[in-house]
SEPAPA-129643 format. One record per residue: x, y, z of N, C-alpha, C in turn; residue number from 0; chain; residue in three letters. Coordinates in nm, 4 decimals. Layout:
N
     n.east    n.north       n.up    ca.east   ca.north      ca.up     c.east    c.north       c.up   num   cadena   residuo
          X          Y          Z          X          Y          Z          X          Y          Z   NUM        A       ALA
...
***
This chain:
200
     n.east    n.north       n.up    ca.east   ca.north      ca.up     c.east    c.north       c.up   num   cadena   residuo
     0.0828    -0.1190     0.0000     0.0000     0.0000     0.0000     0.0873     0.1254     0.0000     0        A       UNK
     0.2062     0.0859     0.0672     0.2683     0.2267     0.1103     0.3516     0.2857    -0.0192     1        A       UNK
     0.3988     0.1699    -0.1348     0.4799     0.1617    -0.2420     0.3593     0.2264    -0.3520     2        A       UNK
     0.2202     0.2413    -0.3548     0.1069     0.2328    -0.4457     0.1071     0.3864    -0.4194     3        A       UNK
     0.1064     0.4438    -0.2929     0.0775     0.5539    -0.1919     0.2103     0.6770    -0.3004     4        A       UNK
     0.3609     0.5550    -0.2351     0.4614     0.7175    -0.3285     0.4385     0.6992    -0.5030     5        A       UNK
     0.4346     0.6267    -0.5406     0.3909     0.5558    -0.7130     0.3258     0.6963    -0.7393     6        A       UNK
     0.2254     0.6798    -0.6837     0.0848     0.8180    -0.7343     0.1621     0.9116    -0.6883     7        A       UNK
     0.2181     0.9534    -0.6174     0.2694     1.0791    -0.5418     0.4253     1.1136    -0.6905     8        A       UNK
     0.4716     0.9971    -0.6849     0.5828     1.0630    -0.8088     0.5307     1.0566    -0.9206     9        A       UNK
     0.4317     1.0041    -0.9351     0.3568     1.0419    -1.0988     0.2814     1.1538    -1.1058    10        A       UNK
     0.2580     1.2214    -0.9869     0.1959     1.3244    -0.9775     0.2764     1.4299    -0.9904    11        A       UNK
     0.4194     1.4498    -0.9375     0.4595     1.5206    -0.9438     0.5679     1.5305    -1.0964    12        A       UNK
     0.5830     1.4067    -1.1578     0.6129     1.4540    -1.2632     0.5534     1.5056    -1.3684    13        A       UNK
     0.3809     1.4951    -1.3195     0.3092     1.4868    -1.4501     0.2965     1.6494    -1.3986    14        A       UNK
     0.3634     1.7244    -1.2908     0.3169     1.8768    -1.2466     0.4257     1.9353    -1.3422    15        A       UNK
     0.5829     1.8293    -1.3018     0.6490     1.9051    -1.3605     0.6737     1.9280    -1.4979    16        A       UNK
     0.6227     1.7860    -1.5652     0.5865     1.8009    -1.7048     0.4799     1.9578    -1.7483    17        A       UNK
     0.4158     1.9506    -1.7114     0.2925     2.0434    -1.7136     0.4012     2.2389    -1.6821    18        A       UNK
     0.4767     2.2347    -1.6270     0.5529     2.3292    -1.5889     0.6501     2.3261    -1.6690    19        A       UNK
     0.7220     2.3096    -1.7240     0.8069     2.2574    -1.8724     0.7717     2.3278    -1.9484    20        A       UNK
     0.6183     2.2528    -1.9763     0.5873     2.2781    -2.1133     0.4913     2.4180    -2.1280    21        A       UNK
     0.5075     2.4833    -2.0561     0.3880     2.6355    -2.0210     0.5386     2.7196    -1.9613    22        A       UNK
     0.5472     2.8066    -2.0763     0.6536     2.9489    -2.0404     0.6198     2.9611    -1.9441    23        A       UNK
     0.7280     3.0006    -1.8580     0.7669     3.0981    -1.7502     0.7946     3.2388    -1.7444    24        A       UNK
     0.7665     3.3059    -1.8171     0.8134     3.4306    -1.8527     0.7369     3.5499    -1.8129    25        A       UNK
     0.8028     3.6509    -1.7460     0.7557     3.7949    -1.7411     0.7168     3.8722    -1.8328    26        A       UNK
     0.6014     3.9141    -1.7727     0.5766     4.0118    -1.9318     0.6748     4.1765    -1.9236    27        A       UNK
     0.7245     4.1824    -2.0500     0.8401     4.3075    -2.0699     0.7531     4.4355    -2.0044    28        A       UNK
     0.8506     4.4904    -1.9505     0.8314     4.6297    -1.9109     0.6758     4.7303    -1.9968    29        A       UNK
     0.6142     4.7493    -1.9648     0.4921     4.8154    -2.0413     0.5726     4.9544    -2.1123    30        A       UNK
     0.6550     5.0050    -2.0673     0.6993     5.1062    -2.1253     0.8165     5.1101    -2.2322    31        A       UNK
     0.8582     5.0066    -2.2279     0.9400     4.9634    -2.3888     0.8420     4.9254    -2.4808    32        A       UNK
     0.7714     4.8452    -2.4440     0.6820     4.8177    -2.5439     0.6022     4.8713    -2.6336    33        A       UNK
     0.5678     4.9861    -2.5230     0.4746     5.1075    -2.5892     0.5895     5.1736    -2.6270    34        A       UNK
     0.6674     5.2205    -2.5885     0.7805     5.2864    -2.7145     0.8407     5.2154    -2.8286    35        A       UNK
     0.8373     5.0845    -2.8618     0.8520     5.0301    -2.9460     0.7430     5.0438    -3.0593    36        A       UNK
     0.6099     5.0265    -3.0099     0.5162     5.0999    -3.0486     0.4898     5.1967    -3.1080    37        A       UNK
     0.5180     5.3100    -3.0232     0.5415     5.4673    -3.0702     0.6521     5.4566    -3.1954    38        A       UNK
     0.7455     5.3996    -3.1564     0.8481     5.3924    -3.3087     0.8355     5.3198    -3.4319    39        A       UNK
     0.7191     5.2239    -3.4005     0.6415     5.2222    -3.5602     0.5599     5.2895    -3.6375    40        A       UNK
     0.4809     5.3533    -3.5319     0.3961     5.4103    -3.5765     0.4851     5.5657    -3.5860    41        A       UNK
     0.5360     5.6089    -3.5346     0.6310     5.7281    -3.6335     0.6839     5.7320    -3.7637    42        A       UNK
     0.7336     5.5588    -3.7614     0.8381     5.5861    -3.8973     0.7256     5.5293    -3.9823    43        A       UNK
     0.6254     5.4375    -3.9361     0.5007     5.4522    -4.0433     0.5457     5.3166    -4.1314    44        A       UNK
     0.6340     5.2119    -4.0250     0.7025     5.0806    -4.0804     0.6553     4.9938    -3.9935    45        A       UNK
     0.6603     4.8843    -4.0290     0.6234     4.7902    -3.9255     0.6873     4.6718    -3.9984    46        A       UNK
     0.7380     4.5314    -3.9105     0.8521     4.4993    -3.9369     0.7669     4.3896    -4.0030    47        A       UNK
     0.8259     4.3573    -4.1439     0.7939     4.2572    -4.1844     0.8369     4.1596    -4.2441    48        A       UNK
     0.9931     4.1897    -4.1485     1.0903     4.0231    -4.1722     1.0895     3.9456    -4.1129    49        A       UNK
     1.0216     3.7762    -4.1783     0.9699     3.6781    -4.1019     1.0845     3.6214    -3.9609    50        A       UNK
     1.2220     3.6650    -3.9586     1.2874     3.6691    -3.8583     1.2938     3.7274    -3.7522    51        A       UNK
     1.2591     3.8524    -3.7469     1.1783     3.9049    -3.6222     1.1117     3.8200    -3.5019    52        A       UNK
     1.1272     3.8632    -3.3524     1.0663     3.7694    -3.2773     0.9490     3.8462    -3.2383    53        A       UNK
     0.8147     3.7646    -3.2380     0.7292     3.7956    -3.1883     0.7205     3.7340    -2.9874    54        A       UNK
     0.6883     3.8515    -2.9904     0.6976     3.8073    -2.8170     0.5850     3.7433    -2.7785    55        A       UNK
     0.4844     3.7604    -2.8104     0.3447     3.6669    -2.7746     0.3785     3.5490    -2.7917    56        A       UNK
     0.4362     3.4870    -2.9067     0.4567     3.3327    -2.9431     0.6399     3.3371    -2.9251    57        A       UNK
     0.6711     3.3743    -2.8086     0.8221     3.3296    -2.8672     0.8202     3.1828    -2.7488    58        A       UNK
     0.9093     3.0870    -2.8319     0.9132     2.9721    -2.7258     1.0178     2.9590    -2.6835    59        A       UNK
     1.0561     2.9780    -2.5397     1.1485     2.9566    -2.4967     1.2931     2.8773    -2.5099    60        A       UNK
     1.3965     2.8675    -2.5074     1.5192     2.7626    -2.5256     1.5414     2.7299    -2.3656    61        A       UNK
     1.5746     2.6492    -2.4043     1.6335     2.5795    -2.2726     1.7256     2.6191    -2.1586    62        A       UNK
     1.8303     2.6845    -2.2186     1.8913     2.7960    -2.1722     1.8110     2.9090    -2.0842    63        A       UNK
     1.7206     2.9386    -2.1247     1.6534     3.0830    -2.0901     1.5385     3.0503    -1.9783    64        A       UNK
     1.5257     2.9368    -1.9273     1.4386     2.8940    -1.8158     1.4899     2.9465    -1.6726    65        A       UNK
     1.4356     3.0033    -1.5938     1.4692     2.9644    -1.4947     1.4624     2.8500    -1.3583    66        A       UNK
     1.5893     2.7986    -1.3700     1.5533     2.6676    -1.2220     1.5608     2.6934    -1.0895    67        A       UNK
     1.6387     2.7927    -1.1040     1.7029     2.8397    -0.9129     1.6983     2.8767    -0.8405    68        A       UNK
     1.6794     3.0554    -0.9284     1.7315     3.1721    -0.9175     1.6122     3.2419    -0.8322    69        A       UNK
     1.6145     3.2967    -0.7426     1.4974     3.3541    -0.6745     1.4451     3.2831    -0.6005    70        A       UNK
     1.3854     3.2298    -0.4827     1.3021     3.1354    -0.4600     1.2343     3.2036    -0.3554    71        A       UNK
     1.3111     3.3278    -0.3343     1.2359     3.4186    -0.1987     1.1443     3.5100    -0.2559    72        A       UNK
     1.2162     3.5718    -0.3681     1.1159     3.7124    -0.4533     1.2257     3.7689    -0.5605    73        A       UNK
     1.1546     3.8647    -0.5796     1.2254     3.9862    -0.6862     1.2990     4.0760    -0.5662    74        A       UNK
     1.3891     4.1725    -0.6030     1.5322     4.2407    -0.5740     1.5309     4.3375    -0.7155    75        A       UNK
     1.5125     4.4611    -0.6599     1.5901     4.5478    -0.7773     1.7535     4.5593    -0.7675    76        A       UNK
     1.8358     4.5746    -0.9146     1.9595     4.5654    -0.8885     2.0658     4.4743    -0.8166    77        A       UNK
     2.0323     4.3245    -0.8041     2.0707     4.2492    -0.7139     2.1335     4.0971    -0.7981    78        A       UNK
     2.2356     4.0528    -0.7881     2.2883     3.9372    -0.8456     2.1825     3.8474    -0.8282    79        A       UNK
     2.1471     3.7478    -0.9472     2.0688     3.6809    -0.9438     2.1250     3.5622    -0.8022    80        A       UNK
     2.0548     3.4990    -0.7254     2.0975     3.3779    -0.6212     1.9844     3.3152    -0.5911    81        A       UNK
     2.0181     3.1826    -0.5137     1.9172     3.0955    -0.4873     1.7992     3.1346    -0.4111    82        A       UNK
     1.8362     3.2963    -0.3664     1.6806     3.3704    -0.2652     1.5976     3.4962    -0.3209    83        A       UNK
     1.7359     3.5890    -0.4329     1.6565     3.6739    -0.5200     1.7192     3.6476    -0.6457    84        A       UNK
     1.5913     3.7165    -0.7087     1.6087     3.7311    -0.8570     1.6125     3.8524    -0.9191    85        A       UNK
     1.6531     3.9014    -1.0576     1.6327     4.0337    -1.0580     1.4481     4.0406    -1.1552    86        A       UNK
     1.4566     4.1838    -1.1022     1.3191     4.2015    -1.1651     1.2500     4.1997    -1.2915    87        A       UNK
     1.1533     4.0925    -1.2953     1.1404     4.0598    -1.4549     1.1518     3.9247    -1.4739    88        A       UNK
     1.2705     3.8578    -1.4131     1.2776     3.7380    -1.3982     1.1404     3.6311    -1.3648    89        A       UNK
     1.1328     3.5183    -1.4155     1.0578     3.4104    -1.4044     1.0323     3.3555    -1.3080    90        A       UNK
     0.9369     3.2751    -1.2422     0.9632     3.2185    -1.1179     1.0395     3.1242    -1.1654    91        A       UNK
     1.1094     3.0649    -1.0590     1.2131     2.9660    -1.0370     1.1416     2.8207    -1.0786    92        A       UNK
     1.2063     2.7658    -1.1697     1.1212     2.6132    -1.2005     1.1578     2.4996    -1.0768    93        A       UNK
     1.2709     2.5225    -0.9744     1.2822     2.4596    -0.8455     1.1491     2.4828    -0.7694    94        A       UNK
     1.1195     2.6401    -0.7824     1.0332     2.6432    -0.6481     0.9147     2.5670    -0.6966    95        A       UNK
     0.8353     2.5946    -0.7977     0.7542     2.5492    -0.8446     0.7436     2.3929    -0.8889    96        A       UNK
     0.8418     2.3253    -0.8797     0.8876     2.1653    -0.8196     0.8631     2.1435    -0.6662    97        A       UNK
     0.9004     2.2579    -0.5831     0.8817     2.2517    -0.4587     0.7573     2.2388    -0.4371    98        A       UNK
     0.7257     2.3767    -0.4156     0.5784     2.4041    -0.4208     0.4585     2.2648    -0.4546    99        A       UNK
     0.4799     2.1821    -0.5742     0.3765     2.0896    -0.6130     0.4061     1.9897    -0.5050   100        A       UNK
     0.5253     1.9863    -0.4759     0.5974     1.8145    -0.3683     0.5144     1.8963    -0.2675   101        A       UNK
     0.5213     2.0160    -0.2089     0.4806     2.0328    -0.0649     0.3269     2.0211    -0.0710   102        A       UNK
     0.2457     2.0260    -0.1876     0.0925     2.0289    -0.2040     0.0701     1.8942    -0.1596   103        A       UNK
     0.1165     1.8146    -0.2902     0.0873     1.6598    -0.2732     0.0820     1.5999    -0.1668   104        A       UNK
     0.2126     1.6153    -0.0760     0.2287     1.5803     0.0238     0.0895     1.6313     0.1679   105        A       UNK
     0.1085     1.7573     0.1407    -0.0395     1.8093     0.1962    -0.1688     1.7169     0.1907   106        A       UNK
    -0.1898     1.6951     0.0782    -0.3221     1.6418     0.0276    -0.3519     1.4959     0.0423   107        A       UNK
    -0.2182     1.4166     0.0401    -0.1894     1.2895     0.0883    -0.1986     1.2817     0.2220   108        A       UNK
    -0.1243     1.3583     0.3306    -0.1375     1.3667     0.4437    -0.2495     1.3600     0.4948   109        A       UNK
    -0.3213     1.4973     0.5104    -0.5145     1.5352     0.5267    -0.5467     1.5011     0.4741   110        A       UNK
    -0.5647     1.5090     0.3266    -0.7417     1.4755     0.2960    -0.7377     1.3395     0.2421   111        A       UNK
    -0.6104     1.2419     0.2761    -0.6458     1.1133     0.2011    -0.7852     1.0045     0.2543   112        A       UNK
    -0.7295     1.0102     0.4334    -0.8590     0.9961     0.5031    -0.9868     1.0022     0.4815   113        A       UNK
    -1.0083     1.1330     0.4477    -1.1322     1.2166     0.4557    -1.1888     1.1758     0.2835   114        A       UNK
    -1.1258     1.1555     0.2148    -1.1421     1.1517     0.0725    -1.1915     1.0147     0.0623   115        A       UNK
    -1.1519     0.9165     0.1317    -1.1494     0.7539     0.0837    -1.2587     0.7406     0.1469   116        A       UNK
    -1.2980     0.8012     0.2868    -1.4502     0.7761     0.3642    -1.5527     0.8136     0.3339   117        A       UNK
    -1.5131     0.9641     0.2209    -1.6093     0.9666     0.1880    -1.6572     0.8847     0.0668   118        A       UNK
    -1.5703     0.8389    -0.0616    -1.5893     0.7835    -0.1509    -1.6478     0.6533    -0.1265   119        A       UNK
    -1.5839     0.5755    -0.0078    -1.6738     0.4647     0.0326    -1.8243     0.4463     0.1280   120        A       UNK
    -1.8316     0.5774     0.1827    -1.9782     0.5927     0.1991    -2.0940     0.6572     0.0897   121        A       UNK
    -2.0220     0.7032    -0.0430    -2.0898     0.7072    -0.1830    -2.1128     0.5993    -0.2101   122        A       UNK
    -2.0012     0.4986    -0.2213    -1.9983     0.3861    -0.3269    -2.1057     0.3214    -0.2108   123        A       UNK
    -2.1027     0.2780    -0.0910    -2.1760     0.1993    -0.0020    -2.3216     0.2208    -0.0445   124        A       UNK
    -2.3415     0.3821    -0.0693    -2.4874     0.4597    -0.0756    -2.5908     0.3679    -0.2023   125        A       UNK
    -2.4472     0.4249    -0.2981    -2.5114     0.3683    -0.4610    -2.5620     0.2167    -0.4734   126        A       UNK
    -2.4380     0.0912    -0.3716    -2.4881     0.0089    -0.3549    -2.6076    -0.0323    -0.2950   127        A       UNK
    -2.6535     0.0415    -0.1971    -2.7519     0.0543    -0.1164    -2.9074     0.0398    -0.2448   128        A       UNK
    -2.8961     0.1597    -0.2680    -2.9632     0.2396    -0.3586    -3.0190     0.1391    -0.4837   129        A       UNK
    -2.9255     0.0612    -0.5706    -2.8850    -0.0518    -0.6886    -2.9666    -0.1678    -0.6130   130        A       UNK
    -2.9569    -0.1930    -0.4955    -3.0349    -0.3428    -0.4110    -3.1700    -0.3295    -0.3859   131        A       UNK
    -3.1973    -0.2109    -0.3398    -3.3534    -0.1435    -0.3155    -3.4174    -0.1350    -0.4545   132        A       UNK
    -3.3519    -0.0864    -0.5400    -3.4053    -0.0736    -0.6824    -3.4179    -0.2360    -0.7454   133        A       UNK
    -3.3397    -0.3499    -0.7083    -3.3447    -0.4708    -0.8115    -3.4350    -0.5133    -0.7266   134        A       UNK
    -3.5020    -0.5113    -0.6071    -3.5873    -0.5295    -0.4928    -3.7148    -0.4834    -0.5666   135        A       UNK
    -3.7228    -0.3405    -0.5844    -3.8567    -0.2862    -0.6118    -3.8762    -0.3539    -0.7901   136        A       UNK
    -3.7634    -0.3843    -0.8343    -3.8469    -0.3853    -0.9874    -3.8777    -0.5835    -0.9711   137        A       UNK
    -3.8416    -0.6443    -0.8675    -3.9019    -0.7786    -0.8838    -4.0058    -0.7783    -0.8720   138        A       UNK
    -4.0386    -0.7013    -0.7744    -4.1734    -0.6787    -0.6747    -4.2803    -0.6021    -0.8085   139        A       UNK
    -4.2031    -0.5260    -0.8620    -4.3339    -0.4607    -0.9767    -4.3640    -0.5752    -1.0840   140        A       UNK
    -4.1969    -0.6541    -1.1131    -4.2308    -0.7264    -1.2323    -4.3495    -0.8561    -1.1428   141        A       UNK
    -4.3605    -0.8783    -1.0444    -4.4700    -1.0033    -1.0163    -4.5801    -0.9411    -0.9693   142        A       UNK
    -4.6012    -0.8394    -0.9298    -4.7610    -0.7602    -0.9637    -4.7899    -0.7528    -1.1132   143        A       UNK
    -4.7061    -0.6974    -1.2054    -4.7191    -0.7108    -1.3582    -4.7765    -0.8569    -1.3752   144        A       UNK
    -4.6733    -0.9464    -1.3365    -4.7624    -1.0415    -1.3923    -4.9134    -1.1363    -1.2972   145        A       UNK
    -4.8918    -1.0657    -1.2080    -5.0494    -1.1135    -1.1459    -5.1847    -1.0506    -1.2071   146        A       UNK
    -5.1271    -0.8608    -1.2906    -5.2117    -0.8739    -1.3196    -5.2592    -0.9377    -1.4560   147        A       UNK
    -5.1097    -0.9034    -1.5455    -5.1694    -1.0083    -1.6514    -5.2183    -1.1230    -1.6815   148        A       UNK
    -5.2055    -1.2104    -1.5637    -5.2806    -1.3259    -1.5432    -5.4640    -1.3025    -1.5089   149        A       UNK
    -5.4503    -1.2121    -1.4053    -5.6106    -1.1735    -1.3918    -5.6802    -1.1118    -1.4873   150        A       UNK
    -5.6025    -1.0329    -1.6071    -5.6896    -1.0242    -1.7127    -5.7035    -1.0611    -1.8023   151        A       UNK
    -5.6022    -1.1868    -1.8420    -5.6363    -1.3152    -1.9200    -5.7247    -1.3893    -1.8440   152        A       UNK
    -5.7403    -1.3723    -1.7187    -5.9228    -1.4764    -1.6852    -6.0128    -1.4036    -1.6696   153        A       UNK
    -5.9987    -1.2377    -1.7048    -6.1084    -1.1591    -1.6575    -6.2426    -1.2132    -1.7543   154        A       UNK
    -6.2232    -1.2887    -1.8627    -6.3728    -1.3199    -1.9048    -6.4050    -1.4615    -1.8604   155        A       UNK
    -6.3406    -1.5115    -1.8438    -6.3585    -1.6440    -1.7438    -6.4268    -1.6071    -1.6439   156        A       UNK
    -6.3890    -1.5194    -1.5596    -6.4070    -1.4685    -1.4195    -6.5893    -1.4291    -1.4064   157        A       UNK
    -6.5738    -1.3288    -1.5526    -6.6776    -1.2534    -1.5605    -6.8190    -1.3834    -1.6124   158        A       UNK
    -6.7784    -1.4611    -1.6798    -6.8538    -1.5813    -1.7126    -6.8974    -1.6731    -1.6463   159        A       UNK
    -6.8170    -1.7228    -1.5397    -6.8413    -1.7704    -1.4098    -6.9633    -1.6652    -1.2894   160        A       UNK
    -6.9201    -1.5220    -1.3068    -6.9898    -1.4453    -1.2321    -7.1372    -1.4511    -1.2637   161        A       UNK
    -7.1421    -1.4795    -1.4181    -7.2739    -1.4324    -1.5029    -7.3457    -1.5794    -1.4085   162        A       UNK
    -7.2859    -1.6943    -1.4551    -7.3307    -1.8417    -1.4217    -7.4178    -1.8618    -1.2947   163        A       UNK
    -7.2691    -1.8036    -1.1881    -7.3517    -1.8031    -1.0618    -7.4951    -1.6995    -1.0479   164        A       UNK
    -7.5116    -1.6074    -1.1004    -7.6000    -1.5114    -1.0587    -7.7529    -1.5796    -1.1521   165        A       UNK
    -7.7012    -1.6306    -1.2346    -7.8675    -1.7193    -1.3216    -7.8378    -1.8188    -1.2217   166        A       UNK
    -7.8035    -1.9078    -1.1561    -7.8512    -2.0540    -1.1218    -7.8554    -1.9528    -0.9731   167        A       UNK
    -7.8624    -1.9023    -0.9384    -7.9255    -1.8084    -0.8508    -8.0454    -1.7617    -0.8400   168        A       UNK
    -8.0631    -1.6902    -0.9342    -8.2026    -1.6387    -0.9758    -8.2789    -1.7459    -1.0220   169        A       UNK
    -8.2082    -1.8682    -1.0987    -8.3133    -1.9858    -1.1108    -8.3660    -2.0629    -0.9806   170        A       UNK
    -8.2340    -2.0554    -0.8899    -8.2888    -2.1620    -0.7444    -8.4235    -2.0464    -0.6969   171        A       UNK
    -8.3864    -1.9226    -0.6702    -8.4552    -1.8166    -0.6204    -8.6138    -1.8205    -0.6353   172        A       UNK
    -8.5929    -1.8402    -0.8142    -8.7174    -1.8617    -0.8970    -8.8412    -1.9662    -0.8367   173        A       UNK
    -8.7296    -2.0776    -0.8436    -8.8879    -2.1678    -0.7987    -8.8728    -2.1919    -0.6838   174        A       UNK
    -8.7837    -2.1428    -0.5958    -8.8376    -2.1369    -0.4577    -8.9636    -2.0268    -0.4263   175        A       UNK
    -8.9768    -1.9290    -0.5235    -9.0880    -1.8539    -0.5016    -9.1637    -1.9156    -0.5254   176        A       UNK
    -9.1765    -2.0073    -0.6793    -9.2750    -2.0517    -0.7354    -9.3543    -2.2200    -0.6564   177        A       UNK
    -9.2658    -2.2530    -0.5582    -9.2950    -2.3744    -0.4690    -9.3542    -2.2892    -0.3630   178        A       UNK
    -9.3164    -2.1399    -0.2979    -9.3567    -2.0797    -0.2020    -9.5334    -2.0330    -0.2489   179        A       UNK
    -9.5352    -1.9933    -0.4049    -9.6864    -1.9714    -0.4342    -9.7630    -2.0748    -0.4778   180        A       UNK
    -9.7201    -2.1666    -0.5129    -9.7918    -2.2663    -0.5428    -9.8398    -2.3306    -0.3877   181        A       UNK
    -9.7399    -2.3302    -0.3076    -9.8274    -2.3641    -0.1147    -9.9204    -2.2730    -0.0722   182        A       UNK
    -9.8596    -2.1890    -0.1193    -9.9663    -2.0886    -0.0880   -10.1104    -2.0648    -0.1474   183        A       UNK
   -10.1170    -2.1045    -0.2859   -10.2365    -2.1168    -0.3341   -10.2684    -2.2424    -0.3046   184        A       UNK
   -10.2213    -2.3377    -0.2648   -10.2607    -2.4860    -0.2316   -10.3355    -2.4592    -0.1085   185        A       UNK
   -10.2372    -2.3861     0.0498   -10.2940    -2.3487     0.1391   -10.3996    -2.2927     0.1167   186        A       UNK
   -10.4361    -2.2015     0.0305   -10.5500    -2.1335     0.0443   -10.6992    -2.2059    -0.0210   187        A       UNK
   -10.6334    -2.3087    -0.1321   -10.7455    -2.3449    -0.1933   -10.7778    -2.4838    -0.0679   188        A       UNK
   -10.7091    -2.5140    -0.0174   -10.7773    -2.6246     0.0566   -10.8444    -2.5239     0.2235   189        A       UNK
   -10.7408    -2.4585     0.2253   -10.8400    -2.3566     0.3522   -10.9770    -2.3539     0.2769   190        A       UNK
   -11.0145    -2.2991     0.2027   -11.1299    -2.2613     0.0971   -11.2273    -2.3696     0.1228   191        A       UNK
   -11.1655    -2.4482     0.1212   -11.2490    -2.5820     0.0719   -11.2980    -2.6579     0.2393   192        A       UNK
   -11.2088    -2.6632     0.3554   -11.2285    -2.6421     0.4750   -11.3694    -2.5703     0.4925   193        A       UNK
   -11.3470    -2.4459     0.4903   -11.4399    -2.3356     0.5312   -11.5709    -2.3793     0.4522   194        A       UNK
   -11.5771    -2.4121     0.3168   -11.6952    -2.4653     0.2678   -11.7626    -2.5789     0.3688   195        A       UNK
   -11.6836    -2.6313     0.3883   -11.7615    -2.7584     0.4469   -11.7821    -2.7534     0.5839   196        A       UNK
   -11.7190    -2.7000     0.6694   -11.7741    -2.6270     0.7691   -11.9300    -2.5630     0.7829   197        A       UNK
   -11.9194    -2.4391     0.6807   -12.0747    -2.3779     0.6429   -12.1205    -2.4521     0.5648   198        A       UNK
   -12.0993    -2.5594     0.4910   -12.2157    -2.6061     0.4436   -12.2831    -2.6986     0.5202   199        A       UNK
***
């Protein structure tokens, strides 16, 4: 773990210092040469148009002309360039800015590696969470789906059966009335017939 830990930490920092390499370092020139350089084209009413000329917007540095060292404290007017000043104008130092990324990394490895991994594994825990509840709820929908498609492939069965019972219903119903009036006119015609013979 601990070999995986510096791995990332020196690929990080070369891929800073790659990244610092390849992006000038350079001060921008004095504003007041420039604009007098300026002023002296536009006087003589020339403007330079030999493709050898350096343009300063696109000039790319040589190798030579980097700085690695020189300064690492600040700028110094009038002062030998050394490992604490630089003179003014000068670049930052491509050491410090090697420094600088080692002392971040190291920062960020230190604090927030902790804090970074607990939280990523109480995301990843979440999503899992989240992915189990969901393959949970869609079983549960897919077998209501199919209960109901089963109940409405028998809904005319169902409904045919319903019809069935409700006639042999109304048929038992039927002549139980019709056994209930037929006693009843039986009762009455033999009461009838009682009572005749009584008064007669």
């Amino acid at each position: 773990m601990h070999a995986r830990v510096l791995r990332n930490w020196f690929l990080g920092v070369v891929f800073a210092a790659g990244c610092t390499v390849a992006l000038p370092a350079f001060a921008d020139e004095p504003a007041a040469a420039h604009e007098h350089g300026e002023h002296a084209e536009l006087a003589t009413g020339t403007a330079p148009e030999e493709e050898g000329e350096e343009d300063h917007e696109h000039h790319v540095p040589k190798f030579e002309e980097y700085n690695f060292f020189y300064g690492f404290l600040g700028e110094k007017d009038d002062v030998e360039p050394s490992i604490l000043w630089r003179p003014v104008g000068t670049p930052v130092p491509f050491g410090a800015m090697l420094l600088n990324s080692a002392v971040l990394y190291w920062l960020l490895v230190r604090f927030a590696k902790k804090p970074i991994a607990d939280a990523l594994k109480s995301r990843k825990a979440t999503i899992l969470r989240g992915m189990e509840e969901a393959g949970q709820m869609k079983k549960e929908a897919e077998a209501r789906l199919a209960d109901y498609e089963q109940k409405l492939a028998n809904v005319d069965q169902e409904i045919e059966r319903v019809r069935q019972d409700m006639r042999s219903a109304a048929q038992s119903a039927l002549e139980r009335a019709e056994v209930q009036v037929g006693l009843a006119f039986a009762g009455a015609f033999i009461g009838a017939r009682i009572l005749r013979r009584i008064f007669d």
